[in-house]
Backbone as a printed PyTorch tensor [residue, N CA C, xyz], in Angstrom:
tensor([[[106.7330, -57.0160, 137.9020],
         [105.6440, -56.1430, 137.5300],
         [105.3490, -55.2190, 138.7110]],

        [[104.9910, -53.5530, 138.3270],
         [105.2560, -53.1720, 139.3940],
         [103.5750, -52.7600, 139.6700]],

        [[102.9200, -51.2660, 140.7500],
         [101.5550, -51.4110, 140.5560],
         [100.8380, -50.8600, 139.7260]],

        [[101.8280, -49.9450, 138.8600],
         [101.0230, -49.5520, 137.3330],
         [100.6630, -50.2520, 136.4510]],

        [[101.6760, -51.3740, 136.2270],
         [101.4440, -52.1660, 135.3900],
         [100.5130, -53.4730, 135.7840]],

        [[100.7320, -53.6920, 136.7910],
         [ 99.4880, -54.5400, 137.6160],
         [ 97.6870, -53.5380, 137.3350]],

        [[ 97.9590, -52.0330, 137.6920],
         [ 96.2310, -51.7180, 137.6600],
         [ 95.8390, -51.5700, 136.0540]],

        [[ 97.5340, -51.2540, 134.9380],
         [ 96.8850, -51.6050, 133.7930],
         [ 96.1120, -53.0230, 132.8620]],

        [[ 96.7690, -53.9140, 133.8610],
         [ 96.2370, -55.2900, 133.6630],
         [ 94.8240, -55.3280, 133.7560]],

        [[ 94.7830, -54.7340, 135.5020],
         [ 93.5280, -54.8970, 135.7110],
         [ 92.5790, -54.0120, 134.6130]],

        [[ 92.5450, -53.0480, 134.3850],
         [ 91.6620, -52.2230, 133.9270],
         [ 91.3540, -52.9820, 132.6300]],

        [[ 92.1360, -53.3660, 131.9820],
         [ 92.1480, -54.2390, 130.4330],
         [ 91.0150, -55.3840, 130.4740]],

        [[ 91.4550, -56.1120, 131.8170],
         [ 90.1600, -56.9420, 132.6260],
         [ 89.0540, -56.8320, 132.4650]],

        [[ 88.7920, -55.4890, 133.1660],
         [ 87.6020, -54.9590, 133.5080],
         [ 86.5690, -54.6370, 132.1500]],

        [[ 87.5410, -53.7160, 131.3130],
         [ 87.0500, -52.9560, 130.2460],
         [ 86.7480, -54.1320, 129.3530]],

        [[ 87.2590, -55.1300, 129.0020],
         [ 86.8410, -56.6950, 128.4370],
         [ 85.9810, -56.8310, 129.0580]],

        [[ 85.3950, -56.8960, 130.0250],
         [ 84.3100, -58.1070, 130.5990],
         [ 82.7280, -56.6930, 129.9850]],

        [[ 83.3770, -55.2910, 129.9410],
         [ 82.2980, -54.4540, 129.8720],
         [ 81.8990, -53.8240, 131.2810]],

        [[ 82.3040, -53.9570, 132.4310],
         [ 82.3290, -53.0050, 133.2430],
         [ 82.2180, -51.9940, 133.6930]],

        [[ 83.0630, -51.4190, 132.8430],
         [ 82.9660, -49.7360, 133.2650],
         [ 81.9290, -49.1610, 132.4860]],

        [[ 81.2680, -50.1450, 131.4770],
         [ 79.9020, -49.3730, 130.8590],
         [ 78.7440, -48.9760, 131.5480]],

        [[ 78.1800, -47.8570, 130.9240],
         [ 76.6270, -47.5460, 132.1360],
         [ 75.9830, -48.4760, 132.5410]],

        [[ 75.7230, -49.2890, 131.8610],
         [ 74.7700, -50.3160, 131.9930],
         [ 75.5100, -51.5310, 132.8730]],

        [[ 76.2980, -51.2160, 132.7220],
         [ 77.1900, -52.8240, 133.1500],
         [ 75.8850, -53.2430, 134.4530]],

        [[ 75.9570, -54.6780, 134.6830],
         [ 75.1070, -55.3960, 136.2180],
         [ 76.4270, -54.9720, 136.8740]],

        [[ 77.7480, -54.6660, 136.9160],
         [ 78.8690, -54.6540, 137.9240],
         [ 79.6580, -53.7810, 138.1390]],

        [[ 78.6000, -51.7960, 138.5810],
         [ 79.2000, -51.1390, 137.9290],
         [ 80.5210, -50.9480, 139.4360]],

        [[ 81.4450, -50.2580, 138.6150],
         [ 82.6980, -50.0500, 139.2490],
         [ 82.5870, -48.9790, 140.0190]],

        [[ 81.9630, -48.7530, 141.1950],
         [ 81.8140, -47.4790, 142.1040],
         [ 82.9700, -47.6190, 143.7580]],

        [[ 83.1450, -46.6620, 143.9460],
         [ 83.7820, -47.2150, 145.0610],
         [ 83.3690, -48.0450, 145.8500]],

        [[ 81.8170, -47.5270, 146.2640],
         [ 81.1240, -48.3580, 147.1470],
         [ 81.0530, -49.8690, 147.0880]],

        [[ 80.5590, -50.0890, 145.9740],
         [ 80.8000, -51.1420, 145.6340],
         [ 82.0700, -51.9940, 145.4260]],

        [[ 82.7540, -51.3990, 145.0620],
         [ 84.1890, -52.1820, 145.1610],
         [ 85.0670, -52.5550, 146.3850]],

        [[ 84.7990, -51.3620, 147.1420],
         [ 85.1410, -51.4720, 148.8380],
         [ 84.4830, -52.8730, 149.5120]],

        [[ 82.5860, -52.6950, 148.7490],
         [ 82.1040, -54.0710, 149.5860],
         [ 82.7340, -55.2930, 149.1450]],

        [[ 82.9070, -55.5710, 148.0970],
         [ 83.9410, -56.7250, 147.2640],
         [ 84.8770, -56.8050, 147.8570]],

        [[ 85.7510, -55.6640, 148.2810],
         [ 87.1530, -55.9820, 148.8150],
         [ 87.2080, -56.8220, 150.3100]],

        [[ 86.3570, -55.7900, 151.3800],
         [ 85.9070, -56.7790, 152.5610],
         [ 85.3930, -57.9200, 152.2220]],

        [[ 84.6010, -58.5260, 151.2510],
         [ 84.1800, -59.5990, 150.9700],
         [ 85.1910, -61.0450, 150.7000]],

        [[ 86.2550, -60.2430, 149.6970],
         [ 87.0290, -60.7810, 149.8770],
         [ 87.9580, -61.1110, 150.5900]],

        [[ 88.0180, -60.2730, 151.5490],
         [ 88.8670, -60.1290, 152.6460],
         [ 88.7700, -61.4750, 153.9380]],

        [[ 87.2450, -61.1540, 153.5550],
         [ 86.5500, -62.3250, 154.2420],
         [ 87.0370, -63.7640, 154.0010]],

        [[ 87.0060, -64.2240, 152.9440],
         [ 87.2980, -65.1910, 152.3270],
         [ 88.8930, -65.3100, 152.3050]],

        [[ 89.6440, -64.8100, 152.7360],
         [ 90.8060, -64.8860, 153.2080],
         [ 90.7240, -65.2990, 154.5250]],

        [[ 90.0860, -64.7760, 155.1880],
         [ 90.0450, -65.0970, 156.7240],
         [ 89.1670, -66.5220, 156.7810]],

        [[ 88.4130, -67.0760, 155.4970],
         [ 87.3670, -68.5240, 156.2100],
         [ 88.3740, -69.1910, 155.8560]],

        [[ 89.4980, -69.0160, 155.5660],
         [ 90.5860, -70.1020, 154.9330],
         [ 91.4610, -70.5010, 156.1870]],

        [[ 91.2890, -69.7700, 156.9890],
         [ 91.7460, -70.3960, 158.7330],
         [ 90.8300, -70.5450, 159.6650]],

        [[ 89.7250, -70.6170, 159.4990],
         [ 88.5950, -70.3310, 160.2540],
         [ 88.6240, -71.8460, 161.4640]],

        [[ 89.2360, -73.0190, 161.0810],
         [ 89.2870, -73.7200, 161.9400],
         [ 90.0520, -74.4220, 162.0460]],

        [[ 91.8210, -73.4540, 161.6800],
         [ 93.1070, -74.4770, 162.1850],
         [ 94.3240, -72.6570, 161.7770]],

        [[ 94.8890, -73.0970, 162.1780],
         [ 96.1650, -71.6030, 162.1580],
         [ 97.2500, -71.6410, 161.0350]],

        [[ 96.5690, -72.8510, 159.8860],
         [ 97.4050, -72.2550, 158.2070],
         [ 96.2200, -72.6400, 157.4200]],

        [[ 96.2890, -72.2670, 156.6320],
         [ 94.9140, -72.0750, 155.4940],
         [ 95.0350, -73.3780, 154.8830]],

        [[ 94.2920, -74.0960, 154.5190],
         [ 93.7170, -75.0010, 154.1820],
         [ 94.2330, -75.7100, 152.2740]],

        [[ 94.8740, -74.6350, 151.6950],
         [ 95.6280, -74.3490, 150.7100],
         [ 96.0110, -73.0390, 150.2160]],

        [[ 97.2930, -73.2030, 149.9650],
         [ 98.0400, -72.0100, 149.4690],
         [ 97.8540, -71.9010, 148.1820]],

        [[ 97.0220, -72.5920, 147.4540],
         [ 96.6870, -72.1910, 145.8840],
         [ 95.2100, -71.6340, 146.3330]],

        [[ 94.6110, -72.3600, 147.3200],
         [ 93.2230, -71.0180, 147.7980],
         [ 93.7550, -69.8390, 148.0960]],

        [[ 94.5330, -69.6930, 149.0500],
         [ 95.2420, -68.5400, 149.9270],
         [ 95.5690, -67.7910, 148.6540]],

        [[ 96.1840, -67.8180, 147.7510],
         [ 96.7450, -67.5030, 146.4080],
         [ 95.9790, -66.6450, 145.6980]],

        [[ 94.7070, -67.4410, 145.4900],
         [ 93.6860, -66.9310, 144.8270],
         [ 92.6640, -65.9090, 145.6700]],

        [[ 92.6580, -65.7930, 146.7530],
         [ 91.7410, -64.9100, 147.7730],
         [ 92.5790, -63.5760, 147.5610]],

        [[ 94.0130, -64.2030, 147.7500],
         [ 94.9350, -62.9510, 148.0660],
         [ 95.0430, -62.1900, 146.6810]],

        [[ 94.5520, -62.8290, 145.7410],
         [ 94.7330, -61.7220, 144.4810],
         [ 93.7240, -61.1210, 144.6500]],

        [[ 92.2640, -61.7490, 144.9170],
         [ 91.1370, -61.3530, 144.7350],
         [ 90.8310, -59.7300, 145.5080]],

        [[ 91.5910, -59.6500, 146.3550],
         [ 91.4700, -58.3630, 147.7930],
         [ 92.5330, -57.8480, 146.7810]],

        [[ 93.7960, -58.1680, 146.2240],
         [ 94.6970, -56.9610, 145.6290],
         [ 94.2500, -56.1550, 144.5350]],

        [[ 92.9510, -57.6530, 143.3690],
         [ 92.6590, -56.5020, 142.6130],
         [ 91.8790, -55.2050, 142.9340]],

        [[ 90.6340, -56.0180, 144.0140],
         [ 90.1760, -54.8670, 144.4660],
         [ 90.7100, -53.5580, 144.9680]],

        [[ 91.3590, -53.8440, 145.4100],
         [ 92.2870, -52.6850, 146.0060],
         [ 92.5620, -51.6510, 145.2730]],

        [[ 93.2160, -52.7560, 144.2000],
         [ 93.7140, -51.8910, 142.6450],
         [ 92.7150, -51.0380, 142.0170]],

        [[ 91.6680, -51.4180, 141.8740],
         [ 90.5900, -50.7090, 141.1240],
         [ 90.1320, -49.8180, 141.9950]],

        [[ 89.7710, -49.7350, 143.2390],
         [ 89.7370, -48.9580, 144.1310],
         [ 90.5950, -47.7080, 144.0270]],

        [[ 91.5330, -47.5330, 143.8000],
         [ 92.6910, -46.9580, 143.8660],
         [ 92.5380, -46.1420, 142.4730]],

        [[ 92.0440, -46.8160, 141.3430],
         [ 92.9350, -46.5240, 140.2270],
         [ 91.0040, -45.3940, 139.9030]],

        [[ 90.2530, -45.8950, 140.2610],
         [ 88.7830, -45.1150, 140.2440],
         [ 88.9010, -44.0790, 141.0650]],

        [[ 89.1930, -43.7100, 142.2080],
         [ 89.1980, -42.8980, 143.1510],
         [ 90.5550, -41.9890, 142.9110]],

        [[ 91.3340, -42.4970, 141.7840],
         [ 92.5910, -41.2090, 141.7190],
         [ 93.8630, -41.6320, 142.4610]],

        [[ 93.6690, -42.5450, 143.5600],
         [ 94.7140, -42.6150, 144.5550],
         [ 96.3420, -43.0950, 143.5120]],

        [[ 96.8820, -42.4070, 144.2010],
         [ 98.2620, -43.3860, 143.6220],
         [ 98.9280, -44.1940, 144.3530]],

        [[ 98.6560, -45.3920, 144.6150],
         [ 98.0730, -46.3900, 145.3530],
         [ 99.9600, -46.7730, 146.1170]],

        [[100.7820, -46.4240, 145.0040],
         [102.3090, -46.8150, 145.5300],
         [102.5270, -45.5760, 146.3100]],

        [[102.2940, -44.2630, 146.1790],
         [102.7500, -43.1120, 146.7570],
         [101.8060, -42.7450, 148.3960]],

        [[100.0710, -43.3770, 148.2370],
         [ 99.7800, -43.5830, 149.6140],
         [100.3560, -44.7570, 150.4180]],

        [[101.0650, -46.0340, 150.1750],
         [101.2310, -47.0910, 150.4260],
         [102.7660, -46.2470, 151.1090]],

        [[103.5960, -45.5650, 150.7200],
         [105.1770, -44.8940, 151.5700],
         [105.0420, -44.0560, 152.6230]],

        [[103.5710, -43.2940, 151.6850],
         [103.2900, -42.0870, 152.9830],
         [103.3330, -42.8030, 154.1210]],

        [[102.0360, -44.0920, 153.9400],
         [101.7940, -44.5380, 155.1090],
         [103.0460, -45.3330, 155.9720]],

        [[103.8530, -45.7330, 155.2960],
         [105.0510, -46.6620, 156.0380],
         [105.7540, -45.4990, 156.4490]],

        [[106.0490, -44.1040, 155.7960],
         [106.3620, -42.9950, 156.8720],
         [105.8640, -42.7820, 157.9930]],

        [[104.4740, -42.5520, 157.9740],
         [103.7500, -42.5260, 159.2130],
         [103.7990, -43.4340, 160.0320]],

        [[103.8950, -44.3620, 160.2780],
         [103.7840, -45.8870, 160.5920],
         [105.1920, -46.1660, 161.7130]],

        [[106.3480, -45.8250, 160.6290],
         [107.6650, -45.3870, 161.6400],
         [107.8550, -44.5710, 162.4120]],

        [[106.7830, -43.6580, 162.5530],
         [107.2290, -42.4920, 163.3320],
         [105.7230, -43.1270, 164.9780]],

        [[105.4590, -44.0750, 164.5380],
         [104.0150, -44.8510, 165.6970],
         [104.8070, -45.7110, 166.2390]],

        [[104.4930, -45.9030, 167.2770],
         [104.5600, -47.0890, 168.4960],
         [103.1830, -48.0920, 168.9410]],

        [[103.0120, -48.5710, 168.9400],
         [102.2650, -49.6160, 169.2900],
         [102.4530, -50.5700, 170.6890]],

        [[101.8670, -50.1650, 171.8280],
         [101.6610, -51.1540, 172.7170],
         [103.5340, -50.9200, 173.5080]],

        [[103.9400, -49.5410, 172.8980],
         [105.2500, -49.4520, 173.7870],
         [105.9190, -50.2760, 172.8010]],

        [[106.2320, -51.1410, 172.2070],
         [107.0430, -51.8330, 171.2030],
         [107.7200, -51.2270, 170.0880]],

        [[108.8890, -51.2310, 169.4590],
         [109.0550, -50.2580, 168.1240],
         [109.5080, -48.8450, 168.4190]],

        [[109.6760, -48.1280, 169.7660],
         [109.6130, -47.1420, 169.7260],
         [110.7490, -46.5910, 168.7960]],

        [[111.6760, -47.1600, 168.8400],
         [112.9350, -46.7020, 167.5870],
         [112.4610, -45.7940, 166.4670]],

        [[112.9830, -44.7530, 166.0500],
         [112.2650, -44.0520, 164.9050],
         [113.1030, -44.4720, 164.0550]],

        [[113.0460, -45.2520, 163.0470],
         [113.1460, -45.2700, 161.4990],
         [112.3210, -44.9650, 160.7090]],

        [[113.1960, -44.3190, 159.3140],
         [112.8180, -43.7520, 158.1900],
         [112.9580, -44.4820, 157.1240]],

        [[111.7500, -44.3660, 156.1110],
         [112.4290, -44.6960, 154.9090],
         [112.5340, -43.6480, 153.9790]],

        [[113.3270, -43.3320, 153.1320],
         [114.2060, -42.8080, 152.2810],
         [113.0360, -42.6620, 151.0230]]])
């Protein structure tokens, strides 16, 4: 499944639970979805909070979807085309060095 078909999942989600309605208690704004995403992000990170592998990989599992959907909806509300900023950036990314490390320039295609 690739990420179109992943944000059409999601949206099917969303539009079921009633979401994207005016009224919804959970409306879908960026702002709000951004805070969800750090939130969740969070909750990825209390899953090592006091040893260096997470505590379960069916938690880890479930956090890690929780930050992708956000992401997704993020993405798919705001216009982004979430696979075409995701290359730009690994373009950009190859052409950076970090800490003197990497300096090699590779491309991707």
């Amino acid at each position: 499944m690739d990420i179109s078909q992943l944000t059409t999942e999601m949206n099917r989600f969303v539009s079921a639970k009633g979401w994207y309605a005016e009224n919804s208690p959970r409306p879908q704004t960026a702002r709000n979805l951004a805070i969800s995403l750090v939130l969740e992000a969070a909750e990825v990170l209390e899953l090592y909070q006091w040893g260096e592998s997470a505590v379960s990989n069916k938690e880890l599992s479930d956090e890690l979807a929780d930050v992708a959907l956000y992401l997704l909806q993020i993405a798919s509300i705001t216009g982004i085309d979430l696979e075409e900023a995701i290359m730009d950036k690994l373009k950009k990314n190859f052409q950076r060095s970090w800490d003197g490390a990497g300096t090699e320039r590779k491309e991707i295609k």
